[in-house]
C-alpha positions in Angstrom: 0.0 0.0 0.0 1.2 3.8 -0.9 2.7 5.3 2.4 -0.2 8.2 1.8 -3.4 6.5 1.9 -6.1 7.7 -0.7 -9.5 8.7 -0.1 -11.2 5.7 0.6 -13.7 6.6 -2.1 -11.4 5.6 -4.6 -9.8 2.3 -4.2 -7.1 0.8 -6.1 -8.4 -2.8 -6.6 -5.3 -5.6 -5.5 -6.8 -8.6 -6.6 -8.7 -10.2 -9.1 -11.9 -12.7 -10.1 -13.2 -14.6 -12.2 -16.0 -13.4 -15.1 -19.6 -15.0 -15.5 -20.0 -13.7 -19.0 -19.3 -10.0 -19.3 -17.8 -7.6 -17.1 -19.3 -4.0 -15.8 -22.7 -3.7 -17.5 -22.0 -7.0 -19.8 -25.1 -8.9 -21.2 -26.5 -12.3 -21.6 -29.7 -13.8 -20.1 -30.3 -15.6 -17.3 -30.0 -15.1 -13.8 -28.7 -17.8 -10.8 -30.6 -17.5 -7.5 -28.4 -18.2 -4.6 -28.9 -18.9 -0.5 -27.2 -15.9 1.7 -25.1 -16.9 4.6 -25.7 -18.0 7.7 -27.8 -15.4 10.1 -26.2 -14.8 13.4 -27.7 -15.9 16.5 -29.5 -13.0 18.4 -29.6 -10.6 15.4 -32.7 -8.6 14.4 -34.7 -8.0 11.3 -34.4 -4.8 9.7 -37.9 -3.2 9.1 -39.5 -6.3 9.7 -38.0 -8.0 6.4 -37.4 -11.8 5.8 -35.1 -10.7 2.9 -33.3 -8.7 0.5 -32.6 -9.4 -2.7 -29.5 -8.7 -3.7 -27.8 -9.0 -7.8 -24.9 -8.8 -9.3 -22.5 -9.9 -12.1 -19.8 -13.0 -11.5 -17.4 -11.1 -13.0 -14.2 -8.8 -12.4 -16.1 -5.4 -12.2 -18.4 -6.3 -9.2 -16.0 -7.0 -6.7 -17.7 -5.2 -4.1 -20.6 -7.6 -4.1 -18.2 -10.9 -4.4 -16.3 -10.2 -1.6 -18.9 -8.4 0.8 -20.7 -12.3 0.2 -18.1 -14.0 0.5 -17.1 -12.6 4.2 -20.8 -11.9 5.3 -20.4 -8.4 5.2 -24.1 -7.8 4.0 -25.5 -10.5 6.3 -23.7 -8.6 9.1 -25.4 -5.4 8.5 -29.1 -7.2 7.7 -29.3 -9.1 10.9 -32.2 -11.1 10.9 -32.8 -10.1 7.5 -31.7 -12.9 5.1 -29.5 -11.5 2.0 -30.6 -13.4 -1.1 -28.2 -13.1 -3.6 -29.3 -13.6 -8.1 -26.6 -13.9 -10.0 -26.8 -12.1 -13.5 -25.1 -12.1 -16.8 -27.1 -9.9 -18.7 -27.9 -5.9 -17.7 -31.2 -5.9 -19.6 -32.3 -9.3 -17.1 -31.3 -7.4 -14.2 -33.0 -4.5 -14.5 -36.4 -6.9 -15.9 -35.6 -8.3 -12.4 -35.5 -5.2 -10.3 -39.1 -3.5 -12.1 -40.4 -7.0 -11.6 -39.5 -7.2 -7.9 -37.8 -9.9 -8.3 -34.3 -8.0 -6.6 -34.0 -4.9 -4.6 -30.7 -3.7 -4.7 -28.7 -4.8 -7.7 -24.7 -3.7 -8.8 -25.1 -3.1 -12.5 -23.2 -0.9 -15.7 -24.1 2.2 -16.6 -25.9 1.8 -20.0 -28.5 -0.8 -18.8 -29.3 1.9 -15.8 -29.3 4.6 -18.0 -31.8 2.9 -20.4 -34.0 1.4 -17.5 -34.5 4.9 -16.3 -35.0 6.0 -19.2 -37.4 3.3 -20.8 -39.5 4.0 -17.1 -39.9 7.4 -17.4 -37.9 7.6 -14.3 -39.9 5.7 -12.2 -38.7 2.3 -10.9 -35.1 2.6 -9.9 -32.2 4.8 -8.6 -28.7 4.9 -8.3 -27.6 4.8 -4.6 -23.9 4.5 -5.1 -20.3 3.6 -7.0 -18.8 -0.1 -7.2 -16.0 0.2 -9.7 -14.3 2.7 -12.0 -12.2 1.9 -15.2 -11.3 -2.0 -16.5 -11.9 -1.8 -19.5 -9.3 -1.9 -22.7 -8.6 -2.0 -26.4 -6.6 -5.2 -26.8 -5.1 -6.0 -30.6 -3.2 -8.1 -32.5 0.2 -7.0 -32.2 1.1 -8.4 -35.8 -1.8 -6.5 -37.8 -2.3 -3.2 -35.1 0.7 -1.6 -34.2 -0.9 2.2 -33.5 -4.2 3.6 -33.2 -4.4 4.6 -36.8 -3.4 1.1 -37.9 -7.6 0.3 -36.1 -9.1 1.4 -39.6 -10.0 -1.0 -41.8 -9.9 -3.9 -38.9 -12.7 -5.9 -37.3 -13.1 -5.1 -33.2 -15.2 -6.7 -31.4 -17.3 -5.1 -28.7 -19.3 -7.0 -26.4 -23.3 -5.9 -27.6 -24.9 -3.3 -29.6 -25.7 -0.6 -26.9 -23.7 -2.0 -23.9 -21.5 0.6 -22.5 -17.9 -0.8 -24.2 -20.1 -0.8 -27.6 -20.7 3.0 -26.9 -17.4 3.7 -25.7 -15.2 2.2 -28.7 -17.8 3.7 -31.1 -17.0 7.7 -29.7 -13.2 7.0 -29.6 -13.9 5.8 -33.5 -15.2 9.1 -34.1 -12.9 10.8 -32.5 -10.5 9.7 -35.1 -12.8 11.3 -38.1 -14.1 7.3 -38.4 -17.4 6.5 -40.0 -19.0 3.6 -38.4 -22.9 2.8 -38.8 -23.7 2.1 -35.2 -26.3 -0.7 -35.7 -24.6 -2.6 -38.3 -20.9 -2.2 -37.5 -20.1 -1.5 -41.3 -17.5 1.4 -41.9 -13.9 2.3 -41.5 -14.0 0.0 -38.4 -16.0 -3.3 -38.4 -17.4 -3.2 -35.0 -18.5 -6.8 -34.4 -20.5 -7.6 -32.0 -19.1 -10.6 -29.8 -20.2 -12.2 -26.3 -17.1 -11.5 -24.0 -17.1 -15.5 -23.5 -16.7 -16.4 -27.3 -14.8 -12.9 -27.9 -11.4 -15.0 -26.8 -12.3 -17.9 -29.2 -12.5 -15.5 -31.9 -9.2 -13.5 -31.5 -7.4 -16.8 -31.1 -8.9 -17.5 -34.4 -8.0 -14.3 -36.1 -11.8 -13.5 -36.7 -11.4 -10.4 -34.9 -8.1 -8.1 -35.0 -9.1 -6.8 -31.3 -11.6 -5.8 -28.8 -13.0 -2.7 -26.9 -13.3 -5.1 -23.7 -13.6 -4.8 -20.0 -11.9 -7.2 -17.5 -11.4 -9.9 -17.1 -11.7 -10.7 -20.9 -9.1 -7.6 -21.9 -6.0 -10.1 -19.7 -7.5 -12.6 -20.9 -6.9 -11.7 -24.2 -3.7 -10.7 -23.4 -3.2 -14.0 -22.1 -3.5 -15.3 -25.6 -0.7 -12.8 -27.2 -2.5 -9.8 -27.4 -1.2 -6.1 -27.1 -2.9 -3.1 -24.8 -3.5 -0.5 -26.9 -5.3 1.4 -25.4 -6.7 1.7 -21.8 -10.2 3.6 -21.6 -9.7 5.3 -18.0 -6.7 7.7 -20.3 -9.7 9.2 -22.1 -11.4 10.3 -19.0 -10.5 13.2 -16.0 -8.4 11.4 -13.5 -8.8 8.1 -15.2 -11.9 7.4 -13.2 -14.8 6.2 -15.1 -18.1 4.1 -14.0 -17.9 1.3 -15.1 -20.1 -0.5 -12.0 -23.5 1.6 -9.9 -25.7 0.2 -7.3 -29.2 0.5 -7.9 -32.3 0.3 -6.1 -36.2 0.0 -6.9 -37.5 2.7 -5.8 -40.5 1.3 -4.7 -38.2 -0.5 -2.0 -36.4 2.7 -1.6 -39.5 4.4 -0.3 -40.7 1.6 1.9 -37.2 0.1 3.1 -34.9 2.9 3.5 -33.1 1.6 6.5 -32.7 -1.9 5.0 -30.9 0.3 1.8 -28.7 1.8 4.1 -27.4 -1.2 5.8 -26.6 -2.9 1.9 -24.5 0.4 1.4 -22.5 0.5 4.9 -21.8 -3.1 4.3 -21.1 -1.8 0.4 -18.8 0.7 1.9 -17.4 -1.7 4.8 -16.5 -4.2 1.5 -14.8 -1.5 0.0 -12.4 -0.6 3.0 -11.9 -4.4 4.0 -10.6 -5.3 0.4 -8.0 -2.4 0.9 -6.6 -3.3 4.2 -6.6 -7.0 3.3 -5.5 -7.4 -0.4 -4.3 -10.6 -0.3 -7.1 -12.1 1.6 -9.7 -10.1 -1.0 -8.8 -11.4 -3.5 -8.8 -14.9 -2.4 -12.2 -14.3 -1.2 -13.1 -12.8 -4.8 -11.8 -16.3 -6.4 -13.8 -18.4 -4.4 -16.9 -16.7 -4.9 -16.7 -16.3 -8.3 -15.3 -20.3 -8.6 -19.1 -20.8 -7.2 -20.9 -18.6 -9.2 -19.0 -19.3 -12.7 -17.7 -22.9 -11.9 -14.1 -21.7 -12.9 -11.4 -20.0 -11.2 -9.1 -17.3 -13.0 -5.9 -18.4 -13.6 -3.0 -16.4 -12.2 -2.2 -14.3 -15.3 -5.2 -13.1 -16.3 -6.3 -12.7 -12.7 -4.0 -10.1 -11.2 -3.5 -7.5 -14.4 -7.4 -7.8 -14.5 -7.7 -6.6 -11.1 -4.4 -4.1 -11.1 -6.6 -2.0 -14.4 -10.3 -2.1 -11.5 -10.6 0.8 -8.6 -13.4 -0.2 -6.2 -14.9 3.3 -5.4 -18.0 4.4 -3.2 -18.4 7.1 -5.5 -20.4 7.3 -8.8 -19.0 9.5 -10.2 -22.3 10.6 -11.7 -20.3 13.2 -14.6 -19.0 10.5 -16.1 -22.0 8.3 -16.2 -23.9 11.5 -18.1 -20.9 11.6 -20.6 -21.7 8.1 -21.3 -25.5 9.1 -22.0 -24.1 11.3 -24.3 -22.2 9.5 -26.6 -24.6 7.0 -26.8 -26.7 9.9 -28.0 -24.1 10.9 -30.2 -23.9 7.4 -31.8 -27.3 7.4 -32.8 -28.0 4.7 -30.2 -30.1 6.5 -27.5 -32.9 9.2 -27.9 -31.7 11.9 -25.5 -32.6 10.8 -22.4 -33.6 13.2 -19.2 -31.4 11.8 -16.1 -32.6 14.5 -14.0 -33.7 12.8 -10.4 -31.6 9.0 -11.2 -29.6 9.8 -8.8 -30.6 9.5 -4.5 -27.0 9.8 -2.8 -29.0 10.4 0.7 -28.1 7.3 2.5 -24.9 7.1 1.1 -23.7 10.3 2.3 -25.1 9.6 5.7 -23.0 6.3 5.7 -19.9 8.5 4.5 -20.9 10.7 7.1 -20.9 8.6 9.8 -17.1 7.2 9.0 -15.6 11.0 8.5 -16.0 10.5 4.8 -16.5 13.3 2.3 -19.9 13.7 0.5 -20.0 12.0 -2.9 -22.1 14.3 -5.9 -24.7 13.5 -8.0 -23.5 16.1 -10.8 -26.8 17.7 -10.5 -28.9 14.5 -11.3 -30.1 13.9 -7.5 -33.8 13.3 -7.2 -35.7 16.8 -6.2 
């Protein structure tokens, strides 16, 4: 650890984990329901509930919820309260899941909050706080991309049409004076479309030059001969980026506040823990993941994966409207009014509570 310690809102990630399917707001379909831990002897329920319902991704970007399972840190704070865990691969699933009632609290990407937001009008969920910032890289073929200009004319692949990496490698390709047709991939770049399980498969293959990718399928990648050529958190102020929020219905906002508070101290406890106790983090991270994916990371894919994540309370709420507006840009997203997504009450009251700074909402909060 540095001899000056940084905010603890901003966490340099020291270990890594395995991935379900895709990493910070990754797709697929189907979700995996999943016991919580055991509930200590004597505890309490909070607002007389049996549960919450808790999802996240199996994957490198949602650390926060991996390890804070793992050690019982959200049982801890629940008491009585049984944490129920579903665990996703697909941001459109999650989000069905949260307006369904099927979760309350979920850890998802940007672009599938952004769009379930918008697609509701703004009425069935908010973000309460940061997970993760940055993970997410262009990785080539060092034989046939040797510089960013070399990317013309090649196929990349991107994990879905939409998703935020989709978005994001599209507004660096116009930032080069590319022309790329957003839905069909067709232009100076062939944007192709490519689960981040198969995406591998297909640059061993030579099917795809490169990918706009987030961890842990970027090292992976790498793993397999591939060149960094770029890291996304250098286009952005500070290098931070969201990459990973925590949402809630609001519906359960409104009727469970104080069980929505204890998810984010334990969210916050996670965060602190995994700094003081890299090593044993990120053995903790493995073995959850190992359960929820049925596979471990091996050891060079696993620790630059987690080097590239920071864990952060914040949400850093600018960045996640910058997102919005490239997607806009693209031609992918009608703009959309974010005004109210935000509720950083509880949050700052947990922040509060540990001497912690107040996070911002970049003028998004709910009135």
């Amino acid at each position: 650890m540095p001899a000056t310690k940084p905010p603890r809102r901003t966490l340099t990630a020291l270990a890594a984990l395995p991935l379900l399917v895709l990493a910070g707001c990754g797709y697929g379909s189907q979700a995996k329901d999943d016991g919580g831990v055991d509930i200590a002897a004597g505890a309490e329920k909070i607002d007389g509930l049996d549960s919450v319902r808790i999802g996240y991704f199996g994957n490198v970007t949602h650390a926060t919820a991996l390890v804070g399972k793992q050690k019982g840190l959200f049982q801890k704070e629940l008491g009585a309260t049984e944490a129920k865990y579903a665990v996703f691969n697909a941001g459109p699933s999650e989000i069905e899941a949260l307006n369904s009632g099927s979760i309350d609290i979920g850890w998802i990407g940007p672009s599938p909050a952004i769009n379930g937001y918008a697609k509701s009008d703004g009425k069935n969920l908010r973000i309460i706080g940061g997970s993760a910032s940055g993970g997410v890289k262009l990785v080539v073929n060092p034989e046939k991309i040797k510089s960013s200009k070399d990317v013309k004319g090649k196929r990349i692949a991107t994990p879905q049409l939409g998703n935020t990496q989709d978005v994001a490698f599209l507004n660096w390709v116009a930032e080069q004076g590319w022309k790329v047709d957003a839905q069909s991939g067709k232009g100076d770049v062939t944007v192709v479309r490519s689960d981040n399980k198969v995406t591998p498969d297909a640059f061993k293959s030579g099917s795809v030059d490169g990918a706009w990718v987030p961890e842990p399928t970027a090292s992976k990648l790498v793993a397999q001969g591939g060149k960094v050529l770029l890291d996304e958190s250098t286009l952005w102020p500070d290098e931070k980026f969201v990459i990973t929020n925590i949402i809630v219905s609001q519906k359960f906002l409104d009727e469970h506040p104080k069980a929505v508070e204890a998810v984010l101290k334990a969210s916050v406890d996670t965060n602190e823990w995994i700094e003081a106790n890299p090593d044993e983090a990120k053995a903790a991270a493995n073995e959850q993941l190992a359960q929820d994916t049925g596979k471990a990371l091996p050891a060079d894919v696993l620790d630059p994966a987690w080097k590239s994540i920071r864990l952060t309370d914040d949400p850093l709420a600018a960045t996640l409207e910058a997102q919005a507006g490239h997607a806009v840009k693209a031609g992918l997203l009608e703009q959309p009014d974010l005004n109210g997504i935000y509720d950083l009450t509880l949050l700052n009251k947990v922040l509060k509570a540990k001497g912690e700074p107040a996070v911002d909402d970049a003028g998004l909060g709910a009135q």
